[in-house]
C-alpha positions in Angstrom: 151.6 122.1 96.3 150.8 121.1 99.8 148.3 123.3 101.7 149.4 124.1 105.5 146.8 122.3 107.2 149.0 119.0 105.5 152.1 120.4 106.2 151.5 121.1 109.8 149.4 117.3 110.3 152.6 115.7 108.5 154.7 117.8 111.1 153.0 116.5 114.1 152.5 112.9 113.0 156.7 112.5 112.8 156.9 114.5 115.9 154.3 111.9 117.4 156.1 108.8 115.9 159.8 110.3 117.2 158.1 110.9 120.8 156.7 107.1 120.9 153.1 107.9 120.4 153.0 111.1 122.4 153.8 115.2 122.1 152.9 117.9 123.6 153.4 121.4 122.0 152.4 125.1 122.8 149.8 126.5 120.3 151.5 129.7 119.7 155.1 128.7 119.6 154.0 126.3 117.0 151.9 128.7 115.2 154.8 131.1 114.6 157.2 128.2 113.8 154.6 128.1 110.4 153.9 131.4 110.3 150.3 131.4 110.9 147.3 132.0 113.3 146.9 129.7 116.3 143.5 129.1 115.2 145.0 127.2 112.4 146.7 125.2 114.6 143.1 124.2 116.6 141.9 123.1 112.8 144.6 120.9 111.9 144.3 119.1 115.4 140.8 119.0 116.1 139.8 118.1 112.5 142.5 115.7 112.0 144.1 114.5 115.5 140.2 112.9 116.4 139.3 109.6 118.0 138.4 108.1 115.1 141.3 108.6 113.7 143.2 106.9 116.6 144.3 110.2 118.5 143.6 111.2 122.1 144.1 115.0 122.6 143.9 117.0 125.9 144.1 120.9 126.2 145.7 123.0 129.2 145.4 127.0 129.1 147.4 129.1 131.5 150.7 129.1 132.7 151.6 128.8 128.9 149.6 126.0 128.2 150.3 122.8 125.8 148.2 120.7 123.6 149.2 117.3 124.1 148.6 114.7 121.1 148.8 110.5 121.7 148.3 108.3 119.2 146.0 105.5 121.0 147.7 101.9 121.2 145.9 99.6 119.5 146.6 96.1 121.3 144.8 94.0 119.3 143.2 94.8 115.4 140.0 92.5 116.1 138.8 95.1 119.1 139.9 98.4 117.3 137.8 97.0 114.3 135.2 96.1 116.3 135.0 99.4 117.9 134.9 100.9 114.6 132.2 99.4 113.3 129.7 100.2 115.4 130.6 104.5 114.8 130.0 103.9 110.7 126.6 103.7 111.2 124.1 103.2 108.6 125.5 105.5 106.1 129.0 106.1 105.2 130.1 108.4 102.2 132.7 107.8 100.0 135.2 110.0 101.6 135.0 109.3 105.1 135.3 105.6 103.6 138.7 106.7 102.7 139.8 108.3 105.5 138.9 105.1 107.9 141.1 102.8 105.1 143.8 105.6 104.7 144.1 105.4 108.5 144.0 101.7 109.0 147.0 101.7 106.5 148.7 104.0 108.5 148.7 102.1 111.8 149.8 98.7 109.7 146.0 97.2 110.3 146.0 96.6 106.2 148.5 96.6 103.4 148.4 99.3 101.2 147.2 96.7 98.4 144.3 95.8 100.7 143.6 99.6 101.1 142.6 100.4 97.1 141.0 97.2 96.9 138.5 98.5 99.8 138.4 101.5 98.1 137.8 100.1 94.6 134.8 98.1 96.4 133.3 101.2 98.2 133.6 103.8 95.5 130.7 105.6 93.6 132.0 104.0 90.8 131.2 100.9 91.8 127.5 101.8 93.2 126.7 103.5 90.1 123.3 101.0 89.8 122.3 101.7 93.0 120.0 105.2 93.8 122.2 107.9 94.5 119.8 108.1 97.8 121.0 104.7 98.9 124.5 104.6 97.7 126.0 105.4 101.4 123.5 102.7 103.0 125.0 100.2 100.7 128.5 101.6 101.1 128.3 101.0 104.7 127.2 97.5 104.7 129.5 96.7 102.0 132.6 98.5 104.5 131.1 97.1 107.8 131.4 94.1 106.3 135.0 94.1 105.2 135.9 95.4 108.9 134.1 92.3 110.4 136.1 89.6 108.5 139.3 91.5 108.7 138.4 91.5 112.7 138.2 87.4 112.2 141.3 86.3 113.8 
């Protein structure tokens, strides 16, 4: 069963996609269309409607206020990669590997097949020989490295 927090991000990305990239919505209107606290609403968008994620958000109180939620155009794959790369870091866990391919998958940057093949090659699994201490050092060169020739136009 799906929890709310993915029932209310699955909600907004097909409002997003049927508004063209953009939406803007009232906290509390949508809070009581699912039956739950506004601050459930902040959650779902600031946890999963982030920059890194490819989503630009801006807040307005008063006068009723709105949240409005764009999906950032990516013109060309090479410089969204490249931008990406550099906020890995040194040290990337396994998750947040996943998150990064689930969403480069999502805005048609890689196949789906190309997505469990970086995820096969970044997994704990995989890394099992290396220190546990070190695993996310190696992760992230292994995944920085992927981005970079994928960026190779």
């Amino acid at each position: 069963m799906a929890r709310l927090s993915d029932i209310i991000e699955e909600f907004l990305k097909a409002l997003i996609n049927e508004e063209e990239g953009a939406v803007e919505i009232q906290r509390n209107e949508l809070a009581n269309k699912f039956n739950c606290v506004p601050s459930q609403i902040n959650y779902v968008i600031s946890t999963r409607f982030t920059a890194d994620k490819g989503y630009y958000v801006e807040s307005r109180r008063g006068g009723g206020g709105y949240i409005s939620i764009k999906r950032i155009n990516i013109e060309s794959v090479s410089d969204y990669l490249m931008h990406i790369i550099p906020s890995i870091g040194d040290k990337i866990s396994q998750h947040t590997c996943e998150v990064f391919i689930n969403n480069f998958v999502d805005y048609n940057i890689i196949e789906p097949r190309e997505a469990m093949l970086m995820k096969a090659a970044t997994s704990d699994k995989v890394l099992m020989g290396v220190p546990i201490d070190k695993r996310d050092d190696v992760r992230a060169a292994i995944f920085k490295n992927m981005l970079t020739s994928l960026s190779v136009d």
